[in-house]
PDB file of N, CA, C and O in Angstrom:
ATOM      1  N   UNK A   1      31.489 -67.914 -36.631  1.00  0.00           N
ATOM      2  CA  UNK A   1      30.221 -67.573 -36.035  1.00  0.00           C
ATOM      3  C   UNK A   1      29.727 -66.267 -36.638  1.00  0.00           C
ATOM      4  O   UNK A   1      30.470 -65.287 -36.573  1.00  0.00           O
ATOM      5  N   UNK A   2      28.615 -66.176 -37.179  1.00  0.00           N
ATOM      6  CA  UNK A   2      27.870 -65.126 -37.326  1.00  0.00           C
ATOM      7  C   UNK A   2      27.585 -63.977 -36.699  1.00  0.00           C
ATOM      8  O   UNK A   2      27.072 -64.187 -35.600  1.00  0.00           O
ATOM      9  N   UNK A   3      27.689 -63.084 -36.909  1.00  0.00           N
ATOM     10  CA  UNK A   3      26.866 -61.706 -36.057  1.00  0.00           C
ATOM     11  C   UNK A   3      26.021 -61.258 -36.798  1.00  0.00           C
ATOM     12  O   UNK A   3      26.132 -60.773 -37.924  1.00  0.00           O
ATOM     13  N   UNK A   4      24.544 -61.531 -35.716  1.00  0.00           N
ATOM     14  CA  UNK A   4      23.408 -61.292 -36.400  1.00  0.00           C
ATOM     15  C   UNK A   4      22.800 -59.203 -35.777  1.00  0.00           C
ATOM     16  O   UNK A   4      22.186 -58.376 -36.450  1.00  0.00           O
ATOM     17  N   UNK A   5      23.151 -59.120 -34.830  1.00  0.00           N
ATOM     18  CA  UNK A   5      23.268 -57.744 -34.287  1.00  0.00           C
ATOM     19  C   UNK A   5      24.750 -56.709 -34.141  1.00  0.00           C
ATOM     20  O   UNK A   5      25.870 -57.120 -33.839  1.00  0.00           O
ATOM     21  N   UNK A   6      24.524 -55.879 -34.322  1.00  0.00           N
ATOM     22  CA  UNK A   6      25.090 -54.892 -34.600  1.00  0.00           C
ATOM     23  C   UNK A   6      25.340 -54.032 -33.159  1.00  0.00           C
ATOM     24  O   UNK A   6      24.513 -53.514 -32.409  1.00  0.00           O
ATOM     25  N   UNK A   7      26.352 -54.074 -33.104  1.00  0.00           N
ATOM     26  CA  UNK A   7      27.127 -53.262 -31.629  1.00  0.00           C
ATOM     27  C   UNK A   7      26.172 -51.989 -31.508  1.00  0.00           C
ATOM     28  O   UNK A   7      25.740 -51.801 -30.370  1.00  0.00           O
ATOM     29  N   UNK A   8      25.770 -51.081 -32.495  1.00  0.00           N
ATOM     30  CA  UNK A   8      25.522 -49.623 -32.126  1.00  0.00           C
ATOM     31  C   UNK A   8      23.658 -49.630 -32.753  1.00  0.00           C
ATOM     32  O   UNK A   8      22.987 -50.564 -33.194  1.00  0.00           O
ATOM     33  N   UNK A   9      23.400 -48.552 -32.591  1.00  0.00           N
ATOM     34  CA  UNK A   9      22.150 -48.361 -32.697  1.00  0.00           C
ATOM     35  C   UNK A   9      21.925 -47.038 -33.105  1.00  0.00           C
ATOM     36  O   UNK A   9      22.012 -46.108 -32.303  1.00  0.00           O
ATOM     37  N   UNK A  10      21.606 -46.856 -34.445  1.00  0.00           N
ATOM     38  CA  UNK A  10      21.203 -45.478 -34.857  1.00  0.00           C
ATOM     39  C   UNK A  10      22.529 -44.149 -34.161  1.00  0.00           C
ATOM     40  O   UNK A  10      22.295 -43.062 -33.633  1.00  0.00           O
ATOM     41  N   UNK A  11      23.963 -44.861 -34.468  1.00  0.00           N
ATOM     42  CA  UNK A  11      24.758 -43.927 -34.449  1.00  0.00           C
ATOM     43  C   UNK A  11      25.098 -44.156 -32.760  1.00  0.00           C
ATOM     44  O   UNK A  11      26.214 -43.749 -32.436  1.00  0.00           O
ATOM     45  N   UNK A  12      24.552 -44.550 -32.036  1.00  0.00           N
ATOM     46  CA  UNK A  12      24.401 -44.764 -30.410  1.00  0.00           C
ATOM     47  C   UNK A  12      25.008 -46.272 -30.003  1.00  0.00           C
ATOM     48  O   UNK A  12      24.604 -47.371 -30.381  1.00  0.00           O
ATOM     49  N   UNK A  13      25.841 -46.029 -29.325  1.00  0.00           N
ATOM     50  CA  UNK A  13      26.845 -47.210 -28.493  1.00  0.00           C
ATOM     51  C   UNK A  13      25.686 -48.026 -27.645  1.00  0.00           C
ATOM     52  O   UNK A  13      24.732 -47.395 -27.192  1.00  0.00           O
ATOM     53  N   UNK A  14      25.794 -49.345 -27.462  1.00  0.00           N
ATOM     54  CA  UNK A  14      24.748 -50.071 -26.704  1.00  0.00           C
ATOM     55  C   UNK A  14      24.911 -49.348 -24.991  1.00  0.00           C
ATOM     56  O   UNK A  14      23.905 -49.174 -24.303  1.00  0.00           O
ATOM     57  N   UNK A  15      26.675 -48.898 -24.361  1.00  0.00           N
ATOM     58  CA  UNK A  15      26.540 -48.916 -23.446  1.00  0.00           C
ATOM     59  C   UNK A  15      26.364 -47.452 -22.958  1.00  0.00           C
ATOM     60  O   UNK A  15      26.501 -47.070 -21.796  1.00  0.00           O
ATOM     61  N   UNK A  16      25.998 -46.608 -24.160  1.00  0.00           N
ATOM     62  CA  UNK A  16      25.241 -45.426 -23.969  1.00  0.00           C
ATOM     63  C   UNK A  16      23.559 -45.464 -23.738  1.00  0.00           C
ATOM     64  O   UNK A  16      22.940 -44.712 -22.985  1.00  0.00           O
ATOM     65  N   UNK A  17      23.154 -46.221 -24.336  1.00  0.00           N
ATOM     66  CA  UNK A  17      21.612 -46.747 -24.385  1.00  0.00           C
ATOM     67  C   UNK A  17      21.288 -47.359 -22.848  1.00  0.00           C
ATOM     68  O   UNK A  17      20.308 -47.077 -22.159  1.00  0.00           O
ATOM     69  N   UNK A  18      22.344 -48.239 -22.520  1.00  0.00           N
ATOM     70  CA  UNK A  18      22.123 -48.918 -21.016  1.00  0.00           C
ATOM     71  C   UNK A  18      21.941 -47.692 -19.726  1.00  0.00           C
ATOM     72  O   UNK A  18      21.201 -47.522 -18.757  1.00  0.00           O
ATOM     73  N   UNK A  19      23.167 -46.946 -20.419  1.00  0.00           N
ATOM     74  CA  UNK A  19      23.310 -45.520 -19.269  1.00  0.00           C
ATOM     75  C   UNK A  19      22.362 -44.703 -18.799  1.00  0.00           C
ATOM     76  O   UNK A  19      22.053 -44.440 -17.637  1.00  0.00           O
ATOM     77  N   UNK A  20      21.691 -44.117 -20.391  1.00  0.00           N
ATOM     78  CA  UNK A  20      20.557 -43.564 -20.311  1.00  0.00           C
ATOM     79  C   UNK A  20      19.756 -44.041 -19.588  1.00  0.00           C
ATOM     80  O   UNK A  20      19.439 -43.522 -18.518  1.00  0.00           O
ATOM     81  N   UNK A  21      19.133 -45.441 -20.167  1.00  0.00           N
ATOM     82  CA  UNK A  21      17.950 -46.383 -18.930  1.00  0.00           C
ATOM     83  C   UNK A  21      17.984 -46.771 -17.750  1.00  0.00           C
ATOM     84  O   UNK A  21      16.970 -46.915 -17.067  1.00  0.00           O
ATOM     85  N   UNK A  22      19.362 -47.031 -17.283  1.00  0.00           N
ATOM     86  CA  UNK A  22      19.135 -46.732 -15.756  1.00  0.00           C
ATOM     87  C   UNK A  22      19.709 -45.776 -15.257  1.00  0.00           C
ATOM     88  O   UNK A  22      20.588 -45.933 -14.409  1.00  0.00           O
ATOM     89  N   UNK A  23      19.269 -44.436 -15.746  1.00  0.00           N
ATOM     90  CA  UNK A  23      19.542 -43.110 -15.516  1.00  0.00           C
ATOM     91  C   UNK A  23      17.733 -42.753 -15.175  1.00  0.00           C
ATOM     92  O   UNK A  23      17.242 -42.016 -14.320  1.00  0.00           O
ATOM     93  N   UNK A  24      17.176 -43.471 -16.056  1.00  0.00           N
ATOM     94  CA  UNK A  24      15.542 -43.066 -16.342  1.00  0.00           C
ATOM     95  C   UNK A  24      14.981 -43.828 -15.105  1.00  0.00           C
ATOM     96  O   UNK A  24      14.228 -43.256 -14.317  1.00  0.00           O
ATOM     97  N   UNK A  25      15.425 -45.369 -14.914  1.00  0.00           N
ATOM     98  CA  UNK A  25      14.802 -46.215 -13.822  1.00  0.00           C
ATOM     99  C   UNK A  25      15.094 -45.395 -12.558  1.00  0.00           C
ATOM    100  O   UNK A  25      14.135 -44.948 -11.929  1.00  0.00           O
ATOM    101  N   UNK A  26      16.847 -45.073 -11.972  1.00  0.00           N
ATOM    102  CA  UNK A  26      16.898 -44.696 -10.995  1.00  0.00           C
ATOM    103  C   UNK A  26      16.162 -43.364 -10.666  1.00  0.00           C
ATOM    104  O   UNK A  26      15.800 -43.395  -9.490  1.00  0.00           O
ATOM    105  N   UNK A  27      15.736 -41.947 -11.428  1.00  0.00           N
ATOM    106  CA  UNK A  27      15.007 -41.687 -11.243  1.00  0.00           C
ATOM    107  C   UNK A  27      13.282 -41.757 -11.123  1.00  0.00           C
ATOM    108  O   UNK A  27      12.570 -40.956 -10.517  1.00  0.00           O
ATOM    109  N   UNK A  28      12.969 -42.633 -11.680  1.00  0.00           N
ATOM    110  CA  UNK A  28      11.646 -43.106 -11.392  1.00  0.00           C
ATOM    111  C   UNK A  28      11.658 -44.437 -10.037  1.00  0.00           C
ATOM    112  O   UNK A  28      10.669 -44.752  -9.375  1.00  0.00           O
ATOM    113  N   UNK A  29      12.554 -44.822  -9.951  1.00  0.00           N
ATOM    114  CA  UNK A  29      12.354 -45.067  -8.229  1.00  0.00           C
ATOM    115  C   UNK A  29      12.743 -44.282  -7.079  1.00  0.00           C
ATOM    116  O   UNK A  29      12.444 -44.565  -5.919  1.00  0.00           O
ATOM    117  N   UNK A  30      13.498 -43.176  -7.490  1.00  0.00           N
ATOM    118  CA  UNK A  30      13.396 -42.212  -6.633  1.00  0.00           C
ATOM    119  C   UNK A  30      11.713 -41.569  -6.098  1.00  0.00           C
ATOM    120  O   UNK A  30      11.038 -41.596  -5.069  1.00  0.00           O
ATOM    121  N   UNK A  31      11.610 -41.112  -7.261  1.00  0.00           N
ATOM    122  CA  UNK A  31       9.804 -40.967  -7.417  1.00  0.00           C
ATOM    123  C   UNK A  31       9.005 -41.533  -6.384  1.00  0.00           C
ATOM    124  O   UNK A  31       8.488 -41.095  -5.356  1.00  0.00           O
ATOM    125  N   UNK A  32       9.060 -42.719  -7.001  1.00  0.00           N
ATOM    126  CA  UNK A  32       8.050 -43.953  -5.955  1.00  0.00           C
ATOM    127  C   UNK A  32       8.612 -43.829  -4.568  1.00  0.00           C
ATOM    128  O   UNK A  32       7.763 -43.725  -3.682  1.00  0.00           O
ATOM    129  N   UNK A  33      10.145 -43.819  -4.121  1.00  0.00           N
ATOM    130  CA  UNK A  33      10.163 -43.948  -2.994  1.00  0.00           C
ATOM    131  C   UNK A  33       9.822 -42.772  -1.566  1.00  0.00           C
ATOM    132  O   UNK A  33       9.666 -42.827  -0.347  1.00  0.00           O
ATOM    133  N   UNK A  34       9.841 -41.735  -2.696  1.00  0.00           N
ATOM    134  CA  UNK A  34       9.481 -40.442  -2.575  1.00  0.00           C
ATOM    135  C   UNK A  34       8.068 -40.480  -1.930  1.00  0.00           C
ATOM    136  O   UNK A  34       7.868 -40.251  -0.738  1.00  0.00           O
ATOM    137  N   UNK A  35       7.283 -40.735  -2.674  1.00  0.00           N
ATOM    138  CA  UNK A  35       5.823 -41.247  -2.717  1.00  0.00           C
ATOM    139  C   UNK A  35       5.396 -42.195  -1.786  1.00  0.00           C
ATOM    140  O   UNK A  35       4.293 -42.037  -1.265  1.00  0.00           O
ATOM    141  N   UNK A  36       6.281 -43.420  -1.411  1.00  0.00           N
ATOM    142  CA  UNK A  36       6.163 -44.181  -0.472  1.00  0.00           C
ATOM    143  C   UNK A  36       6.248 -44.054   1.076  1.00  0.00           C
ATOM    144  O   UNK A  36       5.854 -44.747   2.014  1.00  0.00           O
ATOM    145  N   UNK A  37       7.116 -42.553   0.918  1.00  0.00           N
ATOM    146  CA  UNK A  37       7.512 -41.510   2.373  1.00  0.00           C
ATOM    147  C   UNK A  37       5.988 -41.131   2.249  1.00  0.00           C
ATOM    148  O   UNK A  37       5.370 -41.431   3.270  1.00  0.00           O
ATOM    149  N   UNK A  38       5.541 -40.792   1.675  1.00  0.00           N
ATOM    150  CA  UNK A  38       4.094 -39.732   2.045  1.00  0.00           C
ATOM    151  C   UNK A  38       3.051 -40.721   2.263  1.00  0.00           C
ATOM    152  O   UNK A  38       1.990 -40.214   2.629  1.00  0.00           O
ATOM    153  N   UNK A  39       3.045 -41.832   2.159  1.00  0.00           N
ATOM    154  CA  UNK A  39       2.362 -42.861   2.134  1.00  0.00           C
ATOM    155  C   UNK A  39       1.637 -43.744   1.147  1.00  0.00           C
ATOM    156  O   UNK A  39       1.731 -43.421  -0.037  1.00  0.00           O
ATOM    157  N   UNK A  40       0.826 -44.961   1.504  1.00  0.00           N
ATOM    158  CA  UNK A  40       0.348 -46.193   1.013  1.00  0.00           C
ATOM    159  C   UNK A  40      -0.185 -45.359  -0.073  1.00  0.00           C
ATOM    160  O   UNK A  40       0.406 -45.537  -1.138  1.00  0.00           O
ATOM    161  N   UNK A  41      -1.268 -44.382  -0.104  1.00  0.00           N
ATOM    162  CA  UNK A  41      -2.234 -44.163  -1.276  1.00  0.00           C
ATOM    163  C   UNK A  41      -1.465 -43.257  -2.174  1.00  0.00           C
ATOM    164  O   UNK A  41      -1.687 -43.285  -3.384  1.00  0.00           O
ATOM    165  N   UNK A  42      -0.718 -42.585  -1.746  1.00  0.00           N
ATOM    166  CA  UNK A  42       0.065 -41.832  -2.560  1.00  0.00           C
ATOM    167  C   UNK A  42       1.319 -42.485  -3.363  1.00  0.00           C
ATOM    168  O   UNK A  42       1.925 -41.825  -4.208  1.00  0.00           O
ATOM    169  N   UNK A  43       1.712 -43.997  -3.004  1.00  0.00           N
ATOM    170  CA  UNK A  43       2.206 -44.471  -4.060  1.00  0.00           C
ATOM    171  C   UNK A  43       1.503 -45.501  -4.662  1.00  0.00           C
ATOM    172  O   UNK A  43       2.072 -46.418  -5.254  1.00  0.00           O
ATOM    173  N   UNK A  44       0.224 -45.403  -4.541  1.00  0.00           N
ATOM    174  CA  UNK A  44      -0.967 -46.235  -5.060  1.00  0.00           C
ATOM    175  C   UNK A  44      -0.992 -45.246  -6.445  1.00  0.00           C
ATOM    176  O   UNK A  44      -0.797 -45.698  -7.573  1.00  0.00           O
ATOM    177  N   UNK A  45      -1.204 -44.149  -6.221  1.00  0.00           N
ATOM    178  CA  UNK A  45      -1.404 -43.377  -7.240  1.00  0.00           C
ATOM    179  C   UNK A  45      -0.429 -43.086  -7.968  1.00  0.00           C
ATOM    180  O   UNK A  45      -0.571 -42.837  -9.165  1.00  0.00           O
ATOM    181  N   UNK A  46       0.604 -43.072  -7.418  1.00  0.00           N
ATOM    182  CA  UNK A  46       2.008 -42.760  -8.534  1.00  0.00           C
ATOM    183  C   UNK A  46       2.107 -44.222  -9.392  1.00  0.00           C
ATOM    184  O   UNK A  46       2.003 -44.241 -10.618  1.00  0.00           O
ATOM    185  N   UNK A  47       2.275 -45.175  -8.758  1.00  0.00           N
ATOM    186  CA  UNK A  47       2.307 -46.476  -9.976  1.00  0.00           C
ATOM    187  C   UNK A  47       1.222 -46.457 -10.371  1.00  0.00           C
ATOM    188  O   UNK A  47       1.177 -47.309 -11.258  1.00  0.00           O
ATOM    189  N   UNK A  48       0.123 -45.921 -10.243  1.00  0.00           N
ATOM    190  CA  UNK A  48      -0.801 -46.123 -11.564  1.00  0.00           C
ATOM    191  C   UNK A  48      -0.909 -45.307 -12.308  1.00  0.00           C
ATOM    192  O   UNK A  48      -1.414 -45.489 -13.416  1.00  0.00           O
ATOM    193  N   UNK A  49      -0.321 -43.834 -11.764  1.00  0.00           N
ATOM    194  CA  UNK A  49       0.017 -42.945 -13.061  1.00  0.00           C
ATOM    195  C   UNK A  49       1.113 -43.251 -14.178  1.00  0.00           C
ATOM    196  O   UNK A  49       1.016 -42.789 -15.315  1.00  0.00           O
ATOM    197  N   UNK A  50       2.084 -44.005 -13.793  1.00  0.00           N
ATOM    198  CA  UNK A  50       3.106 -44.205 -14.025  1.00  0.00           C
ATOM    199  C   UNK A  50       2.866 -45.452 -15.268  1.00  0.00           C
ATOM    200  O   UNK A  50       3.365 -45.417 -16.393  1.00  0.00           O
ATOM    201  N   UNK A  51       2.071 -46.408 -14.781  1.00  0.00           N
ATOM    202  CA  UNK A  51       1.372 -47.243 -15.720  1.00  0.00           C
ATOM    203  C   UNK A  51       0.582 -46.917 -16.826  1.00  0.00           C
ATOM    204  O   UNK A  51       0.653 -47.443 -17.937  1.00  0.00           O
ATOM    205  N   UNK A  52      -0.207 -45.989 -16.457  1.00  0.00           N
ATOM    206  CA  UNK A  52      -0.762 -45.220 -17.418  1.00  0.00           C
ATOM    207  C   UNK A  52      -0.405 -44.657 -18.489  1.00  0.00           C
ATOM    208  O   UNK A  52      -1.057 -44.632 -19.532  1.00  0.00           O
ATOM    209  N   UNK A  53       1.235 -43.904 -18.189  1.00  0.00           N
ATOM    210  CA  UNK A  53       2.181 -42.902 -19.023  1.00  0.00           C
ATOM    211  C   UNK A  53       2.563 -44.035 -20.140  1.00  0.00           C
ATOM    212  O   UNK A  53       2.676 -43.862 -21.354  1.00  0.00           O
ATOM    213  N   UNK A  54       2.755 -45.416 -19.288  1.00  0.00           N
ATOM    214  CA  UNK A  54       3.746 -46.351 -20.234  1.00  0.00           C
ATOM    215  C   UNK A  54       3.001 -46.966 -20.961  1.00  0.00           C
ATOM    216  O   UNK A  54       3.613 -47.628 -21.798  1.00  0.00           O
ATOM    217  N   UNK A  55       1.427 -47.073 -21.031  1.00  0.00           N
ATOM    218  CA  UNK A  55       0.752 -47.635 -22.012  1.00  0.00           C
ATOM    219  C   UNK A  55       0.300 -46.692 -22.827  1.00  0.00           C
ATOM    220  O   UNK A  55      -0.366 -47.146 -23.757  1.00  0.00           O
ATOM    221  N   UNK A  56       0.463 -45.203 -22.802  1.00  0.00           N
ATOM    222  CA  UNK A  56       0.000 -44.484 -23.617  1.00  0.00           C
ATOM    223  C   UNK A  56       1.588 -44.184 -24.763  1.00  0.00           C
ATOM    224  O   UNK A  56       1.505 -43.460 -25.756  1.00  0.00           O
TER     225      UNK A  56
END
């Protein structure tokens, strides 16, 4: 069988890459839930800032 991908990434372990990202998610749902304590419009506005960041 072939291996068409490569375990590492620019010197970086895949399960260093995984770590990082849900290092990044769990703080950005901290955020929101944060936001969701203060209420409806205030996490109206955080996911659309948040949307915003990720299309720019």
């Amino acid at each position: 069988m072939k291996v068409y991908h490569k375990a590492t990434t620019q010197g970086h372990t895949c399960e260093a890459l995984e770590e990082k990202l849900l290092e990044k998610v769990e703080i950005a749902l901290r955020e929101v839930i944060g936001a969701a304590r203060e209420g409806l419009l205030a996490l109206s506005v955080a996911v659309g800032l948040e949307v915003l960041q990720s299309m720019m």
